[in-house]
N, C-alpha and C positions, 0 to 999 in steps of 0.2 A: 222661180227663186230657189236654190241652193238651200239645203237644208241649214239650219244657223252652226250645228256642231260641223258639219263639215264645212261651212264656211269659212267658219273660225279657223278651222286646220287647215285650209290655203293658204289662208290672208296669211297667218303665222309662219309657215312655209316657202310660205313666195318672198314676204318679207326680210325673212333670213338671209335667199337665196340674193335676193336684190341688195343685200346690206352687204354680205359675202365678195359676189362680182363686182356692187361699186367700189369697193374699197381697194381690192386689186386694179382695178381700172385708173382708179385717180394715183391709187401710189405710181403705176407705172409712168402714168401720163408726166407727173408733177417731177418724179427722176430725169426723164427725158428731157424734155425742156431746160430744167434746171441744168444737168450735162452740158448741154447745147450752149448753154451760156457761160460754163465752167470753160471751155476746150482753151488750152494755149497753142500759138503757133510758135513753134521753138525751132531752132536750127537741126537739122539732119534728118526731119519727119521722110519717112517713107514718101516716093511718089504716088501725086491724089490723095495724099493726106492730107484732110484741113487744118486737123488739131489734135492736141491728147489730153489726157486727164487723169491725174494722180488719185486714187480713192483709196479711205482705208475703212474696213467696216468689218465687225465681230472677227476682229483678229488677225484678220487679212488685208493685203494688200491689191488693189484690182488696177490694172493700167487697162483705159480704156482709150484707143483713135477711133476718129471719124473722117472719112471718106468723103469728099465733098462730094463726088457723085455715086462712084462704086469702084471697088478692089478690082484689081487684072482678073481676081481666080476667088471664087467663093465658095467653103467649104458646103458639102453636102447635108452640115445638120444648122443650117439658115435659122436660129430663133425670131417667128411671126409673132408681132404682141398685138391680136386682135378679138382671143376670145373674150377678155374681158367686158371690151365695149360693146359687143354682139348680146353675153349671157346680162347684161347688167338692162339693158333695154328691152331684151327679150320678157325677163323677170319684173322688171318694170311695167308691161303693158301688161303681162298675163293678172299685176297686181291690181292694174286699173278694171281688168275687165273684172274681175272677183268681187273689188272692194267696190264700184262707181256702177260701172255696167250693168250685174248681176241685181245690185240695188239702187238704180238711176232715181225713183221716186225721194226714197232716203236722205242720200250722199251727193246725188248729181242736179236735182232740180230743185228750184225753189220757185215754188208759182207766186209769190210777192214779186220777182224778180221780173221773171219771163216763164209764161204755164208753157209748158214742154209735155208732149207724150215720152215716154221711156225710148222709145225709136230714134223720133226725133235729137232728142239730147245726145244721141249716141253718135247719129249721122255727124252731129253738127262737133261733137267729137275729133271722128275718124279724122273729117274734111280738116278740121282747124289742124290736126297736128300735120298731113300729110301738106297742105297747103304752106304750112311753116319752113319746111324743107326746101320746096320748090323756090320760094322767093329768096328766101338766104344763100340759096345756090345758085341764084341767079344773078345775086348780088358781089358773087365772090367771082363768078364769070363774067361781070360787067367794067366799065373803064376804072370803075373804084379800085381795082383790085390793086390798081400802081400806088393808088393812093392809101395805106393801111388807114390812116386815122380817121378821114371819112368815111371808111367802108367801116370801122368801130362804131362810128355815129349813127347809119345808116345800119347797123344790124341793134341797137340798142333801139332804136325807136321802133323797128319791128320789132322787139318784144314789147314794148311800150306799147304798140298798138293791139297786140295779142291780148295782153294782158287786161285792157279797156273792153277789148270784146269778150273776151271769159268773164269776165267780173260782173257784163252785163248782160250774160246768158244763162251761165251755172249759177250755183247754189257761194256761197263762199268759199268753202271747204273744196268744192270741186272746180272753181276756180283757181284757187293759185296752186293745185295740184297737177291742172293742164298747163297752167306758164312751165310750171315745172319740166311738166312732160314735153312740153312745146320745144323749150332747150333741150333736153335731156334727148329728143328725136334730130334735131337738127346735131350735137354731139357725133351719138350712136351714127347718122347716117356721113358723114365724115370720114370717119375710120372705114366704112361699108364702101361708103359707093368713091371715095375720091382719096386716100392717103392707102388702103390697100393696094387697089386698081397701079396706083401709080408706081408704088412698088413692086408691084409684079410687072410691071413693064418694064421697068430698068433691068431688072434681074432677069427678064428675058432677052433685053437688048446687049446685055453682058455676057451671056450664053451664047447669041448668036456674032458674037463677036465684034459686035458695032457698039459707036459710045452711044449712051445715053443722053436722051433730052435732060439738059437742068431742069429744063422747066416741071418736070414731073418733081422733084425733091423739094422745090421752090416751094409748088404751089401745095403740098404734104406738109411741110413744115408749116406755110401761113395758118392752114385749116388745125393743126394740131396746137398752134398759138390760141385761138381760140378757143378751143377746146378748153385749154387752163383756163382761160383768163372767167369761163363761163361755170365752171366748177365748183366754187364755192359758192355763188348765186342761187342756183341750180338745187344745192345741199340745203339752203336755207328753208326753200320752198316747198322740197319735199317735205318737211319736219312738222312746215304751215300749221298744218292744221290740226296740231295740238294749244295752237296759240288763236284765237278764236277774236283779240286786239288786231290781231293782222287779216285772218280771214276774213272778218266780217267789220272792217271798215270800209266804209261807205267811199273812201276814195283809196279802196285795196294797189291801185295798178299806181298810185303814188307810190306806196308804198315797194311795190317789188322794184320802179324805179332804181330809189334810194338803196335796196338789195343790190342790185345789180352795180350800181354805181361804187359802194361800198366792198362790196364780196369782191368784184376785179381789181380796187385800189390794194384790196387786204390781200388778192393774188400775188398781185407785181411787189409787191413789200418783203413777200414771205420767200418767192424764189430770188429774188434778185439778191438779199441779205443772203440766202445759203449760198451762192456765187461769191459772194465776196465784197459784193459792192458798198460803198460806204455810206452812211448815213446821211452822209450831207449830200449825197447822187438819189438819194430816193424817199427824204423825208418830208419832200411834198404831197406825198401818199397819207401821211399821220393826220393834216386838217381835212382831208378829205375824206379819211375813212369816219372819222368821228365827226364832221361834218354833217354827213347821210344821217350815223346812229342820232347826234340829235334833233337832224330834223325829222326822222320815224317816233320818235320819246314824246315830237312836241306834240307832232300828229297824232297819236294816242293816247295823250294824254287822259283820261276817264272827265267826261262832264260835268254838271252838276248833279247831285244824289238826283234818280229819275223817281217822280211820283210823290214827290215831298209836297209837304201838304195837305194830303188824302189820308182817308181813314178809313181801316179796309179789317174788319172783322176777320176772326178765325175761320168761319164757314167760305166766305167768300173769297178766300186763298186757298183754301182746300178746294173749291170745285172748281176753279183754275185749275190745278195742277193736277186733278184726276181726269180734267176735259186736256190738257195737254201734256203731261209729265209724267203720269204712273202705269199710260200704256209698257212705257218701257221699263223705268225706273221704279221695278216692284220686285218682291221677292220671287215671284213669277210672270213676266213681264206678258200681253195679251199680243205685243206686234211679233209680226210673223220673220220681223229682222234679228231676233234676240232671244234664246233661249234664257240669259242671267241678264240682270240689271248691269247697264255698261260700268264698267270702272267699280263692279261690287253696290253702286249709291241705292236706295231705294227711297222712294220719294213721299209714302203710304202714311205716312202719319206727322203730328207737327211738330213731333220731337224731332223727326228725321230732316222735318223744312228746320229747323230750327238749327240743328248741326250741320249741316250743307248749306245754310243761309251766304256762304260770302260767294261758294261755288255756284252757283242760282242765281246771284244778282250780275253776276261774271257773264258765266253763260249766255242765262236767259233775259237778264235786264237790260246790262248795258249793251254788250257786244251781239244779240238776237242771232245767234246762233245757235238757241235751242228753241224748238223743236228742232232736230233736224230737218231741214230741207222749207223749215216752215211748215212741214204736212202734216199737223193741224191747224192752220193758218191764225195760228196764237195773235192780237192785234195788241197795237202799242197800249190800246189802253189795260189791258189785261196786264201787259207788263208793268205798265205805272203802277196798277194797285200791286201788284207782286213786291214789287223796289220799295213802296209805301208799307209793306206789311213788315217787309223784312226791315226796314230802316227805325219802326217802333219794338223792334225786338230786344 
């Protein structure tokens, strides 16, 4: 295990780094596309022009054409938009292995769940994001590919079913941060393995003075569709797991569903409006995005107060929370994951249960996602009387 001060300054670093490159990533992606659907075809276009586009921004004017395959003659400084997606992925795993890997017992497994060695969880890691790729690629190479709206279908249930299987292996937390990662690798390997590749084929076959396959620009274009439409889902998930109502529902992979279902309605609404398109061409996105949000509001709705009823002395919440809470959450925490109590809280006295009481029933009562990872295998009745102690406050 990483020392906790240097850990700290990874995580904090890589996170930057990963916030940095996706954000150049998505802006580029979400221009592009949006372009794409901007283009006019007007009279006089240059030949193998598809379309053009009037832009004006910070003062300037930009005419941009597009080439429906490629130009006679292409200048020698060719702007590649691919380190984004490469640094944003790259930054992205180095964060999983920091944040999850480095502390698999912590963040990655929860033995109520499924008991995992630190190895194991990792394997089963690697295998799920790498196996993610393969089937999505296979599905974009299959007969679906003539058909977009099935192959939409058929790649949303693959994450539906990723998502089923994270949820019922990891921990919460490290659950919907692999769907995350699950998209976020099938994304990255897009631009890598099939929308580069293809463009340097064209651009080679323009060199050697022969036309180009469409079908490389085609199938570039389909995979960078997706790419948006998977973008804002993608963002949601990564965020997860500050929000502990979504990690640790019991029917988590409903919920990224509804994410996913939502975050691409909220896609197509937001670039088709910057095109131009009119309200009345795209405002059946509006019951479906808020649709999703209220069917995740009803699903989380919080239960009834837990442990009501019960009568739970000051001793006997105190040594609950010294048996699972003040390893960490101390002014000097004793686990080997944390030099400072997370988030500044410390948990050592019943003043301090007392002002933390709504963040503790949040946490650890209703949503059980404290302990982490469950590693002190805290049990529901512990948390009853916890919910009971704090509800006589």
């Amino acid at each position: 295990m990483l020392d906790p001060f240097i850990a700290d300054w990874l995580n904090l670093l890589l996170r930057w780094a990963h916030m940095i490159a996706g954000i150049a990533w998505i802006g580029t992606s979400f221009y592009f596309v949006a372009l794409d659907f901007s283009l006019k075809r007007r009279a006089g276009l240059p030949a193998g022009v598809y379309g053009e586009a009037w832009e004006v921004h910070g003062g300037g004017f930009y005419h941009v054409q597009k080439y429906s395959v490629a130009p006679t003659d292409l200048p020698p400084d060719l702007i590649w938009f691919k380190w984004e997606a490469y640094l944003t992925w790259v930054t992205g795993f180095l964060l999983l292995i920091v944040q999850f890997y480095f502390n698999a017992t912590t963040f990655l497994i929860d033995p109520s769940i499924l008991p995992l060695t630190p190895w194991q969880a990792i394997g089963i890691s690697l295998a799920g994001l790498a196996a993610g790729w393969f089937i999505y690629d296979g599905l974009c190479r299959s007969p679906l590919v003539h058909r977009p709206g099935l192959l939409a279908l058929a790649v949303f249930v693959l994450i539906l079913i990723a998502a089923y299987g994270f949820t019922h292996v990891f921990s919460g937390r490290g659950a919907l941060i692999h769907v995350g990662a699950f998209i976020g690798t099938m994304m990255a390997a897009n631009v890598f393995a099939v929308i580069i590749p293809n463009q340097r084929k064209i651009t080679a076959a323009l060199l050697r003075g022969e036309a180009p396959d469409p079908k490389f620009g085609i199938t570039g274009k389909q995979r960078s569709l997706h790419n948006t439409y998977l973008t804002l889902p993608v963002l949601l998930m990564m965020i997860s797991n500050h929000y502990p109502m979504i990690t640790n529902h019991p029917q988590a992979w409903i919920l990224i569903g509804l994410i996913v279902i939502g975050g691409a309605s909220l896609r197509h609404f937001l670039v088709r409006h910057e095109v131009g398109d009119g309200l009345e061409e795209i405002s059946w996105t509006l019951p479906v995005i808020f649709g999703a949000l209220a069917a995740a509001l009803w699903l989380t709705e919080p239960a009834q107060r837990i442990g009501e009823g019960l009568v739970v002395s000051d001793a006997e919440v105190q040594a609950i929370t010294v048996k699972h809470c003040v390893m960490c959450h101390a002014v000097k925490p004793v686990h080997a994951g944390f030099k400072e109590a997370p988030k500044g809280v410390a948990l050592e006295t019943l003043d301090e249960l007392r002002r933390y009481a709504t963040q503790i029933e949040t946490q650890a009562v209703r949503n059980k996602s404290m302990p982490l990872g469950n590693e002190t295998a805290m049990t529901d009745e512990d948390r009853a009387k916890l919910g009971a102690w704090i509800a006589a406050q």
